[in-house]
C-alpha positions in Angstrom: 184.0 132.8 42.5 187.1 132.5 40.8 187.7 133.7 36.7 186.9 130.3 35.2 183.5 129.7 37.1 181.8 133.1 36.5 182.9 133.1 32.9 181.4 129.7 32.4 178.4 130.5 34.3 178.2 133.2 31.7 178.6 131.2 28.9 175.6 129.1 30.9 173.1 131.8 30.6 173.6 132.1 34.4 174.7 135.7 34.0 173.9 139.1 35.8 174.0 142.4 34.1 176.7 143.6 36.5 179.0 141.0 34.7 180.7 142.1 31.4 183.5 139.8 29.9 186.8 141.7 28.2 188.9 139.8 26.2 190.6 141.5 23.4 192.7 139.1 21.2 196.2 139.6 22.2 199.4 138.3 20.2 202.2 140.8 19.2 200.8 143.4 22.0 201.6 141.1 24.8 204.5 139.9 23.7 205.7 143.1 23.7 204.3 144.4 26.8 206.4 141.1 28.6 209.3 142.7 26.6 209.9 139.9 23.8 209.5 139.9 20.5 206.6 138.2 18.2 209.2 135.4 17.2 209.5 134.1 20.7 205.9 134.7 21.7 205.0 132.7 18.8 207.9 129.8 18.7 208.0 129.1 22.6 205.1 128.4 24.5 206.8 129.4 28.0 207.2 132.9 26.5 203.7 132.7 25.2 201.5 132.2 28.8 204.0 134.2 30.5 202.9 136.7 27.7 199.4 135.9 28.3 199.1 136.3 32.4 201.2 139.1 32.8 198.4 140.6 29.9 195.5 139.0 32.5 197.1 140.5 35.4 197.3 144.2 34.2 194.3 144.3 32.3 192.2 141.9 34.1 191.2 140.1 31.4 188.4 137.1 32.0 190.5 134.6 29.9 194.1 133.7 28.7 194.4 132.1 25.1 196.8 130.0 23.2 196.4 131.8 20.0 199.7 133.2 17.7 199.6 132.6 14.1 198.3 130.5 11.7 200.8 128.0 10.7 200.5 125.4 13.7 199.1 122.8 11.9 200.9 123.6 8.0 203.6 122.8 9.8 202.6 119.5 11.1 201.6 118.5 7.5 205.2 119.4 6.5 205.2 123.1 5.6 208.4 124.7 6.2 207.8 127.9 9.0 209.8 130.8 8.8 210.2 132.8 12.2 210.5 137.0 12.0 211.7 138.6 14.9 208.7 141.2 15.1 205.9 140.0 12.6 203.6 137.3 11.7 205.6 133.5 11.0 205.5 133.1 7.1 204.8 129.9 5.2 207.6 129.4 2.8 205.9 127.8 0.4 202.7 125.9 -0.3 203.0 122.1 -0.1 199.6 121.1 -2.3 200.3 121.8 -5.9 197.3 119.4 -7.6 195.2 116.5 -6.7 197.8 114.1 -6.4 199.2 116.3 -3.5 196.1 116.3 -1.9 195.7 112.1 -2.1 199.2 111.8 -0.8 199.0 114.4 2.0 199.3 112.0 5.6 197.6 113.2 8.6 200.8 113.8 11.1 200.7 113.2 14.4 200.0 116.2 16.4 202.2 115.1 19.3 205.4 114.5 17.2 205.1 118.3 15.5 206.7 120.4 17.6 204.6 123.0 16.2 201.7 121.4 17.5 203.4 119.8 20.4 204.3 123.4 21.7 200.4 124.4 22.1 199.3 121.4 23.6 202.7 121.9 26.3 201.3 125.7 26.7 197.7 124.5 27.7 199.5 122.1 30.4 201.6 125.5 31.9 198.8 127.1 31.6 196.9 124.6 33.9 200.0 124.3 36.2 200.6 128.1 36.8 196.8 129.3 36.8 195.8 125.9 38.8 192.4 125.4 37.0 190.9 128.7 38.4 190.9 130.9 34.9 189.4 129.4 31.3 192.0 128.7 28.7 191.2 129.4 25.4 193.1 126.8 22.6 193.5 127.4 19.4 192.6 125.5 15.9 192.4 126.6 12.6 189.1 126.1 10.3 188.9 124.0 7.6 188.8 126.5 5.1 192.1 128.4 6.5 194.0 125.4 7.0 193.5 124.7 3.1 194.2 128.1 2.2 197.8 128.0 4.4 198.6 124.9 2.9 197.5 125.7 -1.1 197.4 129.4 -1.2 195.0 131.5 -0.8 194.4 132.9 -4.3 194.8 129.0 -5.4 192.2 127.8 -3.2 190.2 130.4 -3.6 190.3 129.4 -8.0 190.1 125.8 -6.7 186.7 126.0 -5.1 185.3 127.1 -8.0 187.0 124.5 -10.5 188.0 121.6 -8.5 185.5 120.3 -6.2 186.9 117.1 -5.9 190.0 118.6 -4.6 188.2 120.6 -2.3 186.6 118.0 -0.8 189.4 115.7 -0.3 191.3 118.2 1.4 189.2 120.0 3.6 188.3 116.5 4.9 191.9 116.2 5.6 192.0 119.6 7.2 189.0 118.2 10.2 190.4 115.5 10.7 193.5 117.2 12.0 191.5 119.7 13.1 189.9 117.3 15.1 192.8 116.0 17.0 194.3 119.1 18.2 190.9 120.4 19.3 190.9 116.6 21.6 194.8 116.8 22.5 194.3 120.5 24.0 191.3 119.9 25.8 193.1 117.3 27.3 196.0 119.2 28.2 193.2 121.7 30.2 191.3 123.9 27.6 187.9 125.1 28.2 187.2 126.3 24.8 188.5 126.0 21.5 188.8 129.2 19.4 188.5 128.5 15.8 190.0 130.3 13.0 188.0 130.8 9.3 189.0 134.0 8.6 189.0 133.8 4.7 184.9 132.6 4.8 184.4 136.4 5.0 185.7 136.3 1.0 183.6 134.0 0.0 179.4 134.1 -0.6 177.1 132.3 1.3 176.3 129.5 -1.3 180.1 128.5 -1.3 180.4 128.3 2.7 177.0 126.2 2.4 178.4 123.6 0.0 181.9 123.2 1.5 182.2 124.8 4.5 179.1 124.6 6.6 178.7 121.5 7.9 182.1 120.7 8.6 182.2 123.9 11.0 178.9 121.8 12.8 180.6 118.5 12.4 183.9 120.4 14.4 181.8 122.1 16.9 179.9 118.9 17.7 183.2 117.3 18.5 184.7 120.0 20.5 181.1 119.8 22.4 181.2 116.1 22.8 184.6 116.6 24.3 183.2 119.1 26.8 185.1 122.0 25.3 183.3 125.3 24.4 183.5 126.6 21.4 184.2 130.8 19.8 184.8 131.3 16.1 186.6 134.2 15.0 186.3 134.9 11.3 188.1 138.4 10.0 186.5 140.9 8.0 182.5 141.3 7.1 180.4 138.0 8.0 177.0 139.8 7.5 176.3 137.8 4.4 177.2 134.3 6.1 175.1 135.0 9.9 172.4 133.8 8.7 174.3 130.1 8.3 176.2 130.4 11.3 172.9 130.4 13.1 172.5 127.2 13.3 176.5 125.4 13.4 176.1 124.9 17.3 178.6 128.3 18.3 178.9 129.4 22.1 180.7 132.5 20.8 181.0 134.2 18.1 183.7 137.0 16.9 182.2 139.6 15.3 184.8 141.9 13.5 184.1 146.1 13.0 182.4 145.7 9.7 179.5 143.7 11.3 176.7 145.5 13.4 175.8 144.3 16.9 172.0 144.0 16.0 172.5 142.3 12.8 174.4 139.4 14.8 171.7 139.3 17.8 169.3 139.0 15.2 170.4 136.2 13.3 172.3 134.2 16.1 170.7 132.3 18.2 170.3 133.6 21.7 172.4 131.0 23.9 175.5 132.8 21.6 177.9 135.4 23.2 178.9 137.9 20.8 182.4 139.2 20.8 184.0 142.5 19.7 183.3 144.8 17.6 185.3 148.0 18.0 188.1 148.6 15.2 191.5 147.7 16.6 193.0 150.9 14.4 190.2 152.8 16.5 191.7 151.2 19.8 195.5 151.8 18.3 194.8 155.8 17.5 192.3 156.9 19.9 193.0 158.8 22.8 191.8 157.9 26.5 189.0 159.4 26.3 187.6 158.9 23.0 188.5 155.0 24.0 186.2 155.9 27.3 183.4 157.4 25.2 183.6 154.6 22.2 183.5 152.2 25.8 181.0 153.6 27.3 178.2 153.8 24.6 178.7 150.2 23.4 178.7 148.5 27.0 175.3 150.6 27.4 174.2 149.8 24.3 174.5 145.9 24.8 173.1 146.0 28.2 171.3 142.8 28.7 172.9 140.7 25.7 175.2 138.3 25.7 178.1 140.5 25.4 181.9 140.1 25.0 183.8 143.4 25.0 186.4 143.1 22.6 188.5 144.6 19.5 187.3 143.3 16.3 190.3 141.8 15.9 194.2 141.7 17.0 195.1 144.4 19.0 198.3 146.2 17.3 201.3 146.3 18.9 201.5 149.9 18.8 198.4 150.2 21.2 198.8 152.2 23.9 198.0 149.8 27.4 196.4 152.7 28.9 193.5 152.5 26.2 193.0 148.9 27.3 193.4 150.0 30.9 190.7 152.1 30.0 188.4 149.7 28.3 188.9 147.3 31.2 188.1 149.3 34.0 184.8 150.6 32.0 183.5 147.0 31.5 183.4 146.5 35.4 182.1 149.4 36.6 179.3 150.1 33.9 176.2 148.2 34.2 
């Protein structure tokens, strides 16, 4: 049984104990470890999967992804990207000012960004290197990140509370492209599409009811309908909003290191994998054998859940591979 069907018979409920997925989010780290720098990883898609499997190979990782920074779709709806040789692609500016920004903001075509265009061409070398026999992991972001990379964050953050009619308009805007580039990289051979909300941690739960809630479900039906699976990764402390992600149709869920493994069993519905939760800094600073002991206890702790073993979030580049050596060969011989 090859990497792609055991990890979809996991995401099935047709799972054994004996079977422990690890998939830490990896962006500048394996870059890096393929010996090239976060601009390339994140500007050519080549660089990117070669990036990615090398990662698999060494770590035996259960899943190679598509994911690199934020600004794939800003820049389809014009934002000007700035590439940095070894950090994060910067916005330059925001492109929605007011309203009248918003009601003049065109949906672009996904396959004439080259932005865009470069993820959907990684999901095809994906498909062409790996021949079909590992899942691939796409990449969109949520409707409420998107708005926030394309406003500001601060501003969005003000605008949800005084313009709801803005809001509205453009977070509409936001799944419908959303939408599209979910569709075009299934196409190109995703399995799942991970999906990107990070800044709903910063907001309460009666905010992500009104504006955010049902367009995650509406999303996640798509991506279903499609026959894609579906993970969310939100940063930071999500204990206040489990109780509404319940019930948004997730087949995994990210869980960073301020959110307890019991609180998210408890509230999510039991068909959902759970993802993470150890602290990346903890990964980054730890030695072998703290990373071993740290390992240890929360594979034996999750025995019989759904469980993803996994950072909370990005692994820093300053990680040392032996830690996720470590973690790796702990997740397949602990049971």
């Amino acid at each position: 049984m090859n990497k792609k069907e055991k990890f979809l018979n996991f995401l099935n409920n047709e799972f054994t104990n004996d079977y422990i997925p690890f998939q830490p989010i990896l962006m500048h780290f394996a870059a890096r470890y393929n010996g090239n720098s976060y601009s390339e990883f994140a500007s050519d898609h080549r660089v990117l999967v070669q990036s990615n499997i090398k990662a698999m190979e060494s770590f035996d990782l259960d899943w190679v992804e598509l994911i690199s920074d934020p600004y794939r779709e800003t820049s389809a709806f014009g934002a000007r990207i700035e590439f940095i040789t070894e950090n994060v692609p910067r916005c330059l500016a925001p492109i929605i000012r007011n309203i009248d920004d918003i009601k003049l903001l065109k949906i672009p075509d996904i396959y004439k960004s080259p932005r865009t265009l470069d993820r959907i061409r990684g999901a095809e070398l994906y498909q062409k290197l790996l021949k079909g026999t590992v899942p691939v992991f796409g990449w969109i972001e949520g409707p409420l990140a998107e708005a926030c990379d394309l406003v500001g964050i601060n501003e969005m953050l003000v605008m949800l509370m005084t313009d709801p009619d803005s809001c509205e308009l453009l977070f509409d805007k936001c799944v419908v492209v959303a939408k599209e580039f979910s569709k075009a990289q299934i196409e190109a051979g995703c399995d799942v599409i991970g999906v990107g909300d990070a800044i709903c941690s910063q907001i309460d739960q009666d905010t992500y009811i009104r504006y955010i809630k049902e367009r995650h479900k509406e999303l996640i039906d798509y991506i279903h309908l499609l026959g894609g699976k579906v993970k969310m990764h939100i940063c930071g402390n999500i204990t206040h909003l489990l109780p509404s992600l319940k019930d948004i149709g997730l087949d995994i869920l990210d869980i960073d290191w301020q959110v307890n493994f019991n609180d998210a069993y408890n509230f999510m519905d039991s068909n959902v994998a759970i993802c993470g939760n150890i602290n990346p800094v903890t990964i980054q600073n730890s030695t072998k054998s703290e990373i071993a002991q740290l390992t240890t206890s929360l594979i034996k702790d999750q025995k019989g859940k759904k469980f993803i073993l996994s950072g909370g979030c990005e692994i820093s580049v300053l990680t040392s591979p032996a830690n996720l050596k470590t973690m790796s060969n702990l997740s397949r011989i602990i049971s």
